[in-house]
Residue, then its C-alpha position, 0 to 999 in steps of 0.5 A: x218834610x213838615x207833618x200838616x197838623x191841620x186835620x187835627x186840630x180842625x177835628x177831622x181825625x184824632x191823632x192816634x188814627x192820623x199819625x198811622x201814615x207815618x214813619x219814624x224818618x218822617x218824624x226825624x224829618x219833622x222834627x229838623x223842619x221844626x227845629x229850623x223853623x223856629x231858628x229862622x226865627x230867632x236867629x237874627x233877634x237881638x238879645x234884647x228882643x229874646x227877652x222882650x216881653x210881649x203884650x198878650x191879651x189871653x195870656x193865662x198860665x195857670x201853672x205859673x207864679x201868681x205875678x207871673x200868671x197873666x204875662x205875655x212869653x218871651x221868645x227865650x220862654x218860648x223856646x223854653x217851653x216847647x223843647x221841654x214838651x218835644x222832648x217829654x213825648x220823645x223821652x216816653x215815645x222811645x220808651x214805647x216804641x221799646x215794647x216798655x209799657x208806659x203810664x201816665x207818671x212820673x212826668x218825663x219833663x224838665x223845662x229850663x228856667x225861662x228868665x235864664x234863657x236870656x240870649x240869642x245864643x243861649x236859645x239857639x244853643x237849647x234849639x239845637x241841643x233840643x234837636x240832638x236830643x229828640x233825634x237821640x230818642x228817635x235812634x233809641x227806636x228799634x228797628x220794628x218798633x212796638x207800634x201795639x204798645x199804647x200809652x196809658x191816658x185818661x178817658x178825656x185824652x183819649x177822647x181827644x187824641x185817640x191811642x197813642x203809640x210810639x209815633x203818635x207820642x212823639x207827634x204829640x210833642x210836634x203837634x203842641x210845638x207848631x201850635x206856638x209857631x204863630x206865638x212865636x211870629x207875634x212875639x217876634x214882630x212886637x220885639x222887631x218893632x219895639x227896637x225900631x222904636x226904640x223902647x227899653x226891651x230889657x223888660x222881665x215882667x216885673 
C-alpha cells in the first residue's frame, strides 16, 4: 500500500481529517512502500552519481550555509533530509499515541551530514536504518492508541494541516517524504546522463 496524498496536496482535505481513514498497519505499510521506493531509486547509482550535484533552478535552502543556500541536492542529501523528517514525526507520532502530551519543542530531528552521506552503500544503509527506525516507533504505539491526544501547533499549521494526532503526525513526515520523490527522479536522471556523458561527478558544490 502507498497512502495517495494528492487530496492533500490539491487542497481537497487537510491532513488531520484525511488521515482518520487510516490505520496504524496502513502507515507501516506506507512507510515499507516508501523506504523501497526510493532504494529502486538509488540502488543501482554509482558512488559517484549519489554525489552528483544537480542543476536546480529553485533551489533555496534558507536553513543552509550562505555558500550552500542556492545549490541543487544530491541524491546522498536527499536521503539525508527525508529520513530525518520521517523519523522526527515518527519520533513524536509515538510520543502521542502514548497518550503523552507533546508541544511544539524541543525538535525531535537529527539529520546526518548530507556530504557524509557520499556512498551507494552508505544511502542504502541510512534508507534501511530509517525504516527499522520509523517501524520502531510505530511498535511503540499501544494497542488502542490515544488518537484524542493532539499535537500542540501554530494557528497557521493548524490552518494547513488541521489537528494533528498519533496517525496524522506520522503521515506528515510521509506526506513531506513523497513530496521529494519527483526531486529524487530529476536528481537521478542529471547524475544517469552526466555518467553517460562522461562529465566529473565527483562534484561538492564548492
Amino acid at each position: 500500500m502507498n497512502i495517495d496524498f494528492s487530496p492533500i496536496r490539491n487542497g481537497t482535505v487537510k491532513l488531520g481529517e484525511y488521515a482518520r481513514q487510516f490505520q496504524v498497519e496502513d502507515l507501516r505499510d506506507t512507510t515499507n512502500a516508501s523506504i523501497d521506493y526510493l532504494l529502486n531509486i538509488i540502488r543501482d547509482a554509482s558512488d559517484a552519481e549519489i554525489n552528483f550535484i544537480p542543476y536546480d533552478p529553485e533551489a533555496d535552502d534558507p536553513f543552509a550555509l550562505p555558500e550552500e543556500q542556492f545549490i541543487g541536492w544530491s541524491l546522498g542529501h536527499l536521503v539525508s533530509h527525508v529520513t530525518a523528517s520521517s523519523e522526527e514525526s515518527a519520533a513524536i507520532a509515538s510520543i502521542l499515541a502514548r497518550g503523552v502530551p507533546y508541544s511544539r519543542e524541543p525538535r525531535l530531528r537529527y539529520e546526518t551530514a548530507w556530504r557524509d552521506m557520499n556512498t551507494r552503500a552508505k544511502a542504502i544503509q541510512r534508507l534501511e536504518e530509517s525504516r527499522r527506525m520509523r517501524l520502531g516507533y510505530l511498535s511503540a504505539f499501544p494497542d488502542t492508541p490515544h488518537l484524542e491526544n493532539l499535537r500542540e501547533i501554530s494557528e497557521r499549521a493548524r490552518e494547513r494541516y488541521g489537528f494533528l494526532n498519533a496517525i496524522s503526525q506520522y503521515l506528515s513526515g510521509l506526506l513531506h517524504e513523497t513530496g521529494h520523490y519527483a526531486q529524487f527522479q530529476e536528481t537521478a536522471r542529471q547524475a544517469r546522463e552526466a555518467s553517460r556523458e562522461g562529465n566529473n561527478l565527483a562534484q561538492t558544490g564548492d
